[in-house]
N, C-alpha and C positions, 0 to 999 in steps of 0.2 A: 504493500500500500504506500503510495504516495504521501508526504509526511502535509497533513492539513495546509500548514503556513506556504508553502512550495508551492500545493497547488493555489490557493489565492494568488500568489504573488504574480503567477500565469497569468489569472484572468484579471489582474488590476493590470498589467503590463498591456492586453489585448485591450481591453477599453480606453487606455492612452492611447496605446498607437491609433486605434479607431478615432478617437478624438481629435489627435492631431491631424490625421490624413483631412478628418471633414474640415478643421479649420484651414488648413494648407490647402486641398487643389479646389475643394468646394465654395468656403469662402475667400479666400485667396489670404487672410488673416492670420497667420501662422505666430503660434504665441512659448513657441522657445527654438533657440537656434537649433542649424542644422546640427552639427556636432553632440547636443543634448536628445535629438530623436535619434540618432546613430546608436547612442550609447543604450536607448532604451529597447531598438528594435535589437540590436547585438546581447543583450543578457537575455531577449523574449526567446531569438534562436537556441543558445548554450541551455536554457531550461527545458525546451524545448527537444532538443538532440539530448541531454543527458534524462529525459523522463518524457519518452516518446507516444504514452499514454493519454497525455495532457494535451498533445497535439487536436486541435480542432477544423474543420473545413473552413472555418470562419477565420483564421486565425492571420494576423497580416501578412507569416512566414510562407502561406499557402500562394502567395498571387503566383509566385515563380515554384518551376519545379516540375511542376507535371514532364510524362514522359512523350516521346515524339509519339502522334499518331501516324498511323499507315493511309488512313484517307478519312473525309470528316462524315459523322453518320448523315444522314437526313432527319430534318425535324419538322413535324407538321402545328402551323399555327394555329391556335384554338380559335382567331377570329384570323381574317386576312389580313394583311397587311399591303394594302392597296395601291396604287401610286397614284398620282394626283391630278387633275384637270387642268391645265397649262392656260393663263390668260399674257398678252405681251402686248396691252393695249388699256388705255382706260376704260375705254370703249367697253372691252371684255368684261374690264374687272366689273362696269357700273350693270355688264349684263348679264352677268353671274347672281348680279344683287337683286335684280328686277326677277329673275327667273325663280330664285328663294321667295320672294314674295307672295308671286305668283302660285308657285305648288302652295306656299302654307295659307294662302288666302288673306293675308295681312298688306296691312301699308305701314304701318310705326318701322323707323328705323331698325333694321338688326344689330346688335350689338357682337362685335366679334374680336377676338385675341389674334393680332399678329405676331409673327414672328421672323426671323432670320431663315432665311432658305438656305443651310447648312451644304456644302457642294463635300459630301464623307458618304459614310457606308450606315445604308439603314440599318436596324438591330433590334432584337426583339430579346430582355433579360425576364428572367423568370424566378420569383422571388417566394417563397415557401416560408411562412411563420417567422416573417421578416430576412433570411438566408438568404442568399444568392443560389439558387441550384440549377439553372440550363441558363445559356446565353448564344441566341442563334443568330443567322444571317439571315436578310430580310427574303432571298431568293428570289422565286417566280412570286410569290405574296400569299401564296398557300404553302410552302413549303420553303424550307431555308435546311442552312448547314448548320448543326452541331459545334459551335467554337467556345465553350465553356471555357474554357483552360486558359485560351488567347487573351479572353475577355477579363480573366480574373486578375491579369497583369497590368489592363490598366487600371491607373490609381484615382481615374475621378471616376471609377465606379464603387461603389460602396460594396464590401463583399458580406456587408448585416447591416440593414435599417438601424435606422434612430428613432427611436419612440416614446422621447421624453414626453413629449406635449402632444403628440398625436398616434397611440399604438399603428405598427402594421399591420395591415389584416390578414388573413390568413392564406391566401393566395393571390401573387400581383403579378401580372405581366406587363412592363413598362417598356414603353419603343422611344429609342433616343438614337444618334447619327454621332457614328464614329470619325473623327479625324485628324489634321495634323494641323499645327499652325504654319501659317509660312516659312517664318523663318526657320523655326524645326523643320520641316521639310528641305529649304536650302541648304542646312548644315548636311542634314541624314546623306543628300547627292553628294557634298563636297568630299566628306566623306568615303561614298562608295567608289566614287570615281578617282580616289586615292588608291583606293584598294584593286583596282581593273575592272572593277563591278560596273554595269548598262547604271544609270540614271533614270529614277522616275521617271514617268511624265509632266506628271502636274501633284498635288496634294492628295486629291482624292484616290489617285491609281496609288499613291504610297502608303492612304488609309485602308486601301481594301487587300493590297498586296503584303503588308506586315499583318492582315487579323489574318489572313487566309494561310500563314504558314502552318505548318505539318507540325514544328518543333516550337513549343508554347514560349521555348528561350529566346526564339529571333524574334517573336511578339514581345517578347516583356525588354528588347532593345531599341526599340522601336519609341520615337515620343507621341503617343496617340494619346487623344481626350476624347470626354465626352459629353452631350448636352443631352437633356433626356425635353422630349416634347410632347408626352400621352402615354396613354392606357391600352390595354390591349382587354383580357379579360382579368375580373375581380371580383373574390369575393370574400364577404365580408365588410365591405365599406360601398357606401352610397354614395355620388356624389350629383352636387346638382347641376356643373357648369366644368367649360376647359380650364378655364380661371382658377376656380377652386382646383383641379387636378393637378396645376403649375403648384401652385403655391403648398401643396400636402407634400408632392413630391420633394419640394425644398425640405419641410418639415423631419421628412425621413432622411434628408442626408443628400439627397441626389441632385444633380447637378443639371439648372435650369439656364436660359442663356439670359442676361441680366438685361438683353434687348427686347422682350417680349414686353410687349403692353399691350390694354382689353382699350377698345375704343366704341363708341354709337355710330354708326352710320360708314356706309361704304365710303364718303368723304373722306373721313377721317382717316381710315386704311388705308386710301390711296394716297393719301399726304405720306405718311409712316412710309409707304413705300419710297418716294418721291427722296424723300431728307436719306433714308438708309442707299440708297441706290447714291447720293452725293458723298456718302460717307465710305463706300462700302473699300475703298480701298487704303482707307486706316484702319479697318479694324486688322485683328493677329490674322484671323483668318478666312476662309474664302466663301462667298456666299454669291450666289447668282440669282436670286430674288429674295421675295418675300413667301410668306404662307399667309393663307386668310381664313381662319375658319370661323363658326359659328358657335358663340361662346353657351348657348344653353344644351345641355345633352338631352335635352326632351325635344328639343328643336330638330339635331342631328338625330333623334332616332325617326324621328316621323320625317325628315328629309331623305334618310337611307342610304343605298346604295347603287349604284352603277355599276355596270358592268366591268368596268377596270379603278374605278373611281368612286372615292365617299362622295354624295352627292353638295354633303357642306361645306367642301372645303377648295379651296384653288390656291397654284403656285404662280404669284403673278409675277412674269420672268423679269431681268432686268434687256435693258437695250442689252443688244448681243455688242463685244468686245470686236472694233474693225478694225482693220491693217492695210495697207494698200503694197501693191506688188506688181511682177510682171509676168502676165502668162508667155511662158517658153514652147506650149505646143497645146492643140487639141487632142483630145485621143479619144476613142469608144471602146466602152466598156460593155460585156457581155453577162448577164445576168443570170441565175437560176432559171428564170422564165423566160429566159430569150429577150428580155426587154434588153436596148442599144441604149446605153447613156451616154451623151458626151461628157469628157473628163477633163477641165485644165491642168495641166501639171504646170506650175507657177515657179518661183523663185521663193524660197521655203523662207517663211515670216514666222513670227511670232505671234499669236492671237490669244489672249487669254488664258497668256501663263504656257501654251500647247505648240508647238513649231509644224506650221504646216507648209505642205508643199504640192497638196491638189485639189479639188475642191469641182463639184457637180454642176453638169449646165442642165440638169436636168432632163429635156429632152430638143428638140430641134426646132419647134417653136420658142423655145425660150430662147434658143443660142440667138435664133433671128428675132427675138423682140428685143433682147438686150445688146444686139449687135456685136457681140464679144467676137474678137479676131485675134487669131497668134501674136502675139508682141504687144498686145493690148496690157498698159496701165489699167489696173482694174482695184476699186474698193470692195475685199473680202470680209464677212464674219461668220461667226461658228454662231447659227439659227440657234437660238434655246441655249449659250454658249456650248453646244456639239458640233452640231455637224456646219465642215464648213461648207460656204457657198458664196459665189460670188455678187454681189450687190446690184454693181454698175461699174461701169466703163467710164474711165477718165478721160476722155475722146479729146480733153486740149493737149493731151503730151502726145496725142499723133503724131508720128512721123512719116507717114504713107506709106512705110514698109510693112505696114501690118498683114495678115494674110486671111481673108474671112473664110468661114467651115464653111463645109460641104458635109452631109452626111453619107457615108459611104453608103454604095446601093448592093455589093455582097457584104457577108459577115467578114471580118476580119481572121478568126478564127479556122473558122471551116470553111470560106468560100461561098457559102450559100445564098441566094441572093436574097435581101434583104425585105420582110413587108412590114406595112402599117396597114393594120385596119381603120375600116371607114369607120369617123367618131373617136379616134383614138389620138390622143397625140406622141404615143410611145410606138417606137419604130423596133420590131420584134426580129429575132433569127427565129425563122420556125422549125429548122432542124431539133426532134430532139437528143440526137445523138453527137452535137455540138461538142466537145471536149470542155470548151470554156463554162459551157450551162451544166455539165457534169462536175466539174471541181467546184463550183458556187453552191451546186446542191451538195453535193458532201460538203463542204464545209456547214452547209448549215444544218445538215444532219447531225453531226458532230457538236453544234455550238451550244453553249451553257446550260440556253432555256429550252433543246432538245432533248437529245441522245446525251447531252453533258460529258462527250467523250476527252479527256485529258490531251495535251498533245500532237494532235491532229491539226498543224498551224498551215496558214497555204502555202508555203515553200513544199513542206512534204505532202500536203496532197497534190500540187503539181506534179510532185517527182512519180507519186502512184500512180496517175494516168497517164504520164509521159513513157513511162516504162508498160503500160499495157496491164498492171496490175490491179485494176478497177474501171467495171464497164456499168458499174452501176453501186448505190449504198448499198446494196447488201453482200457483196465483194469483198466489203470490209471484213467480214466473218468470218473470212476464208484465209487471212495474211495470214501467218506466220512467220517466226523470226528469221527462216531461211529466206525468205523472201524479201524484208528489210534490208536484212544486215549489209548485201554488196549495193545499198546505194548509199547515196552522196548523207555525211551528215549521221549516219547511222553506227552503232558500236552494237554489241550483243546487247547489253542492258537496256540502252533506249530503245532497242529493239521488243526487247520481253515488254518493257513497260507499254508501247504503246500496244501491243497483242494485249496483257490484261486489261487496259481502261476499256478496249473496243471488247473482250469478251464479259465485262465487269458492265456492260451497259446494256446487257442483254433483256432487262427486266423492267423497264421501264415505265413509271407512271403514265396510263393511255393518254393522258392531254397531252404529253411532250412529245408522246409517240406520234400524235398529229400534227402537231407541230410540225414537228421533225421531218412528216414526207412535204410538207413546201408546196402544202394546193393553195394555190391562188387565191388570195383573200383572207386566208385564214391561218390569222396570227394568234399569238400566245392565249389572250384573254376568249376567239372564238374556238379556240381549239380545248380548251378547260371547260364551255359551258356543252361542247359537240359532248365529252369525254362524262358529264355529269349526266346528260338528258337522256345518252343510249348504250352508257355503263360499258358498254365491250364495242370493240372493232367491226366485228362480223355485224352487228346490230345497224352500224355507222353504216358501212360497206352495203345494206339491205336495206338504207333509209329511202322513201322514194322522197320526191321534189316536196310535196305533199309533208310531210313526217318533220321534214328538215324545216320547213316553214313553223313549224311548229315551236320552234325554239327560239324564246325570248331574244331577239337580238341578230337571230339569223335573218336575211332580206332577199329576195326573188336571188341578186344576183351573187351571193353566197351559194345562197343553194342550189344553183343551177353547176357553179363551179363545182361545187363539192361532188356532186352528181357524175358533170362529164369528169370529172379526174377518175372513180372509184369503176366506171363504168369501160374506162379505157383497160384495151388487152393487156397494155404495158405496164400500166399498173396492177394490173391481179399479178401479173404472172414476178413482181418485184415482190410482193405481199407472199407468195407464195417459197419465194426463195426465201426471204426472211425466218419467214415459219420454220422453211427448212434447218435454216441456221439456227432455231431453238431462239428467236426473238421473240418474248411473250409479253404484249405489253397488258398491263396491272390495271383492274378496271378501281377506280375512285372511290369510296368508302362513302355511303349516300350517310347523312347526318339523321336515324332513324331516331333518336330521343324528341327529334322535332314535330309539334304538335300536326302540320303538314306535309312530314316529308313522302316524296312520291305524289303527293296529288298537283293535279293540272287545272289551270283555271283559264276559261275564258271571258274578256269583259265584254259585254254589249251594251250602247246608250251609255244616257247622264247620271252617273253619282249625284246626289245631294249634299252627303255629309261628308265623302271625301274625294279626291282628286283623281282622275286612273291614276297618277303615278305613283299617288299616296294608297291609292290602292292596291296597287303589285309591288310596293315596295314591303306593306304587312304578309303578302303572303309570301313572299321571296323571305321575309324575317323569321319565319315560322316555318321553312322551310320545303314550304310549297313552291311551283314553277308556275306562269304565266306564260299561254298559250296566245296566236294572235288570231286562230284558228280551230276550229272545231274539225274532233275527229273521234272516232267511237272511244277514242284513249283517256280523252277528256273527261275530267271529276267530277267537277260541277259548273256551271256557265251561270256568272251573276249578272242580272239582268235590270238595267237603270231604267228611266224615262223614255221613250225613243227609241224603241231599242231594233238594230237591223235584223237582215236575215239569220243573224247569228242566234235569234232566238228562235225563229222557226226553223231553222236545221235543229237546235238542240233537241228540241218537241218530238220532228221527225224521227230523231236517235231514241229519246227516252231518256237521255241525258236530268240528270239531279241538276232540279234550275234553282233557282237562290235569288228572293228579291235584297233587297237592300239590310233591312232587318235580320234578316236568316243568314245575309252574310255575317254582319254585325255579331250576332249570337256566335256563328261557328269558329271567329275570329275568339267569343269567350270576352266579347265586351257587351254591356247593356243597350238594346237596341231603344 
């Protein structure tokens, strides 16, 4: 037994250290020298290593330590963690404001909390009877990585609440954006580039690139922070507003960004933006807008959710960072889809913090509206500060050697000659056996929010197709290290590794799986709701036009694509190789505790008491789906004022009809 006095003197030493840590990174207030917390955290270890019993999870010796992991697990989030509705305009932001109104039926001012648009790594920490216990990656927004360990190492996470004045309650998920300060960031480069090590890119790639290390020890070298900005899911504590959420979470210790403030009226947000966007390049560190959300949570639940998007909230961007430069050539670029982009490759600038050197003409109407010609002076920025793109043409530094595009009439790649459909302004290769439209679709088979294959960069998929050893993604199944090893870039080991990530992705969750095969139209967020509504592939693969209408969010010409993709020979018979290859992808987990889950609803006519959208947002919250369509599949059809054919096909069917009250009731509110 440990001798009584020993063990106290442990846990008074842990409650200092904890103490000091909050007054140092949290308040920035630190209330004894460095040298004095050295001494305190040096005898907490020595007591610690000599009475290893005493040792606790919480303990401040724990941030560092853990052992390297082999890959990071997957974690699925209790609520999503959504991204945000992008406004880059007053215009937007004051229409964002009119459109809240609108749904809630009100005119009084909204009252909402701004914030710093943090440019780090979203994160979702997971807190158990005050403890720190998971801490994930925000990932696709249903699912993230596993980085517990990474996360424990930095110091402006608390790794135990504070609950002098306010207890924690008994399970908290809090979502805050991990990153770097600038100047921490310029050092970490000067640094690496001492050492023969690449250079970041910019802050954010160094925030997300030290949490995602394997080895917890390169994380805890790393100067990462962190600001926390919400709730995920909670229970045990109530709360009534985002406001109140800020200011609890300060209470327990956590680290709030001391730029937030609650204001009345979209006015006033858009000022806060206006002064922060003047300011933004004194602050430590890097922020590309603002956030504006709506400060009551009875507001945000009856405003909802979107399909990729919380309904109450917007990121309203700042001006995009410009540069000016000189395009050295046009070039076309060959797509997954055969779509032809013109490309300038420029004289590599600086744009926001990011060194670029090409940038999108988009398609051949554009090249010819904005007149852009080789040797053209051109003002560049990176749209939303990403993607860059050229502006406008500085047409007084002409010098008449300039040379205007021409859009080529074969493909570059294959020879084939080139078409645009009528109604289209993107000029296609319709070859699908293109090389160039093959390495674009493997890579995005491969990419994060698909197949999430390790490895697979375009230099070496180049090399794969060039050498003949992939005629299609599911090719990839089939490599082996004998087959790597004699090319360029390759040793046995990098070899073996990228064989297991490609056979380690064999199992994948069905939304990414759709993703993954790159049908037209259908990105991340319709490829999660395909993956929800008909649970397995074969179901997807057997949806008629009809079926696929059926799904909240899908439109004629989604599911016309979805159709001819699944219906083409060259597609089954790629689906079938796969199969072969033992690729099984994971049907969705339906959320069955939900008072509606599996049932389908259709609206016809005018609500009274609530909005459709306030309508399909309760029964999407209760875990019902909303149909735009009647089919024998359908649950119940609620029928308002007015109401169209959709009420007499339900009749015809026998379909369970619902007036307004009956809805009310099944909802389990007082009609």
């Amino acid at each position: 037994m440990v001798d009584t006095e020993i063990a106290a003197r442990v846990a008074q030493l842990r409650d200092l250290i904890h103490y000091h840590d909050y007054r140092y990174y949290v308040l920035d207030e630190p209330e004894i020298a460095d040298s004095e917390y050295d001494r305190l955290f040096r005898e907490l270890q020595e007591l610690e290593e000599k009475y290893p019993e005493l040792v606790t999870a919480d303990s401040p010796t724990q941030r560092i330590g853990g052992r390297p992991a082999e890959r990071f697990e997957a974690v699925e989030h209790r609520q999503p963690m959504l991204s945000l509705e992008n406004a880059f305009s007053e215009g937007e932001a004051r229409e964002f404001d009119n459109r809240l109104k609108r749904f809630l039926r009100q005119d009084e001012p909204m009252t909402y909390v701004v914030e710093p648009k943090m440019d780090g790594l979203a994160v979702n920490l997971t807190y158990e009877n005050g403890h720190l216990t998971l801490g994930a990656t925000r990932g696709d927004g249903w699912r993230g990585e596993n980085v517990t360990q990474n996360l424990k190492t930095v110091k402006t996470i608390p790794l135990r609440l504070r609950g002098e004045s306010i207890p924690p309650p008994a399970f908290l998920e809090v979502r805050g954006e991990v990153y770097m300060d600038i100047q921490d960031f310029k050092k970490l480069n000067a640094a690496r580039e001492a050492q023969g090590e690449p250079a970041f890119a910019n802050p954010r790639n160094a925030a997300a690139g030290s949490l995602r290390q394997l080895d917890p020890a390169v994380t805890a070298g790393r100067p990462l922070k962190m600001y926390c900005y919400g709730i995920g899911d909670v229970q045990g504590r109530l709360f009534a507003s985002q406001w109140e959420v800020l200011q609890t979470l300060k209470a327990w210790g956590l680290r709030v960004n001391p730029q937030v403030e609650r204001h009345a009226g979209i006015e006033a947000a858009i000022a806060y933006h206006h002064r922060l966007e003047q300011q933004r390049h004194a602050l430590p560190y890097e922020i590309d807008g603002v956030v504006i959300k709506v400060d009551s949570l009875d507001l945000q639940a009856r405003l909802g959710l979107k399909t990729r998007s919380p309904r109450w909230a917007l990121a309203y961007k700042f001006s995009a960072t410009q540069a000016t430069t000189q395009i050295k050539k046009i070039i076309v670029q060959v797509g997954r889809t055969g779509a032809v982009t013109p490309t300038a490759i420029m004289e590599p600038v600086e744009v926001g913090g990011v060194t670029i050197s090409r940038a999108t003409l988009h398609n051949e109407d554009e090249v010819a509206r904005k007149d852009v010609r080789e040797g053209d002076w051109v003002l560049v920025q990176r749209a939303g500060d990403v993607i860059p793109e050229v502006v406008k043409v500085i047409t007084s530094r002409r010098t008449g050697q300039e040379k205007p595009f021409t859009m080529p009439t074969h493909c570059p790649v294959c020879g084939t000659p080139l078409v645009r459909p009528a109604g289209e302004a993107v000029t296609r290769c319709p070859n699908p056996d293109c090389s160039a439209q093959l390495k674009r679709a493997i890579r995005h088979f491969a990419s994060k929010g698909a197949m999430d294959i390790d490895g697979l960069g375009e230099k070496i998929v180049e090399q794969l197709v060039d050498n003949g050893l992939l005629q299609d993604v599911a090719d990839l199944y089939r490599l082996s290290v004998d087959d790597l090893v004699p090319l360029e870039r390759f040793a046995e080991k990098s070899a073996q590794n990228i064989v297991n990530a490609i056979q380690g992705s064999k199992n994948p969750p069905l939304e990414r799986f759709i993703y993954a095969l790159g049908i037209r139209y259908v990105g991340e967020a319709t490829a999660n709701l395909l993956a929800q509504h008909f649970q397995s592939l074969t179901a997807l693969q057997q949806a008629t036009e009809a079926e696929l209408l059926q799904v909240e969010g899908i439109g004629p010409q989604v599911a016309g694509s979805i159709r001819e993709y699944f219906q083409s020979e060259k597609t089954q018979a790629l689906l079938q190789k796969l199969a072969a290859a033992g690729v099984r992808p994971q049907a969705p987990v339906r959320p069955q505790a939900a008072p509606l889950a599996g049932k389908t609803f259709v609206f016809t006519g005018a609500l009274r008491k609530f909005s459709r959208d306030e309508a399909k947002a309760l029964v999407t919250a209760l875990g019902g789906k909303v149909a735009s369509s009647i089919s024998a599949r359908t649950d119940y059809v609620v029928v308002g004022e007015e109401p169209g054919s959709k009420y007499a096909k339900a009749r015809e069917l026998g379909l369970t009809i619902l007036d307004e009250a009956g809805f009310e009731q099944l909802l389990g509110r007082t009609a």
